[in-house]
N, C-alpha and C positions, 0 to 999 in steps of 0.2 A: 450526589452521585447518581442517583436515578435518574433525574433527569439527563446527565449524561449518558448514559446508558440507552433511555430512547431515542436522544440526537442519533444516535449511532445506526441503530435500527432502522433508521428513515433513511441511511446516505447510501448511494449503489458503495463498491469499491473502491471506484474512481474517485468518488467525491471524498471518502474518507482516506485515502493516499497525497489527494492535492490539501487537505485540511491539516492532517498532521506534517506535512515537508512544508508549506506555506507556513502554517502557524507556531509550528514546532511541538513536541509533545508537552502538555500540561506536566508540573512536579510529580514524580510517584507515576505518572499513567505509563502503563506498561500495554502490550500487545496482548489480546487474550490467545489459548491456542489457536481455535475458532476464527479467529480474527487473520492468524499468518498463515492460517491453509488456506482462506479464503484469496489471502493477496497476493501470495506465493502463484499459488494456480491460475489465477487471472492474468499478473504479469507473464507466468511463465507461457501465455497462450499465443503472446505478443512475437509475429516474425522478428521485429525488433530488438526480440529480448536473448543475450546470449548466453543466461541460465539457464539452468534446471530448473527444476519445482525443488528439487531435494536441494540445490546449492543454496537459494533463496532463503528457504528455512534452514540454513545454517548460522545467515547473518543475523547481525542482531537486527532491533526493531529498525533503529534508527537507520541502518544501511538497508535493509532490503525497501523500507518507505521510500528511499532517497533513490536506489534501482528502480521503483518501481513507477515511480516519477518521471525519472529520466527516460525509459522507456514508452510512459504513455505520450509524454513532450516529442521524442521521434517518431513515435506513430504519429501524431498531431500532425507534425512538422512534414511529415511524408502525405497529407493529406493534402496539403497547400498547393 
């Protein structure tokens, strides 16, 4: 688990957003709080994004990753 834990340390947002919706979440791994004020806030910074910061942290882990994905995918896609 530690070494889990430093992978994590090392990724900005984005890369731990595209890691868990890509890979899916590991058995048992859950979001720490820390972790969904972090992605909440980020995605919610996104023109793109038509939540809240407070709606975001309402969903569970697995939907607000999967918002938060989608959202960096149309930014992406709005850059092309």
């Amino acid at each position: 688990m530690m070494v889990q834990a430093q992978k994590e340390l090392k990724m900005s947002v984005g890369e731990r957003v595209e890691d868990l919706h890509c890979n899916g979440f590991p058995p048992g791994v859950v979001l720490t709080a820390g972790e969904r004020a972090q992605i909440a806030a980020w995605t919610a910074r996104f023109e793109e994004c038509c939540h809240k910061e407070a709606e975001l942290l309402a969903m569970s882990d697995q939907d607000m990753v999967a918002t938060a994905y989608g959202v960096m995918a149309d930014y992406a896609r709005s850059m092309m």
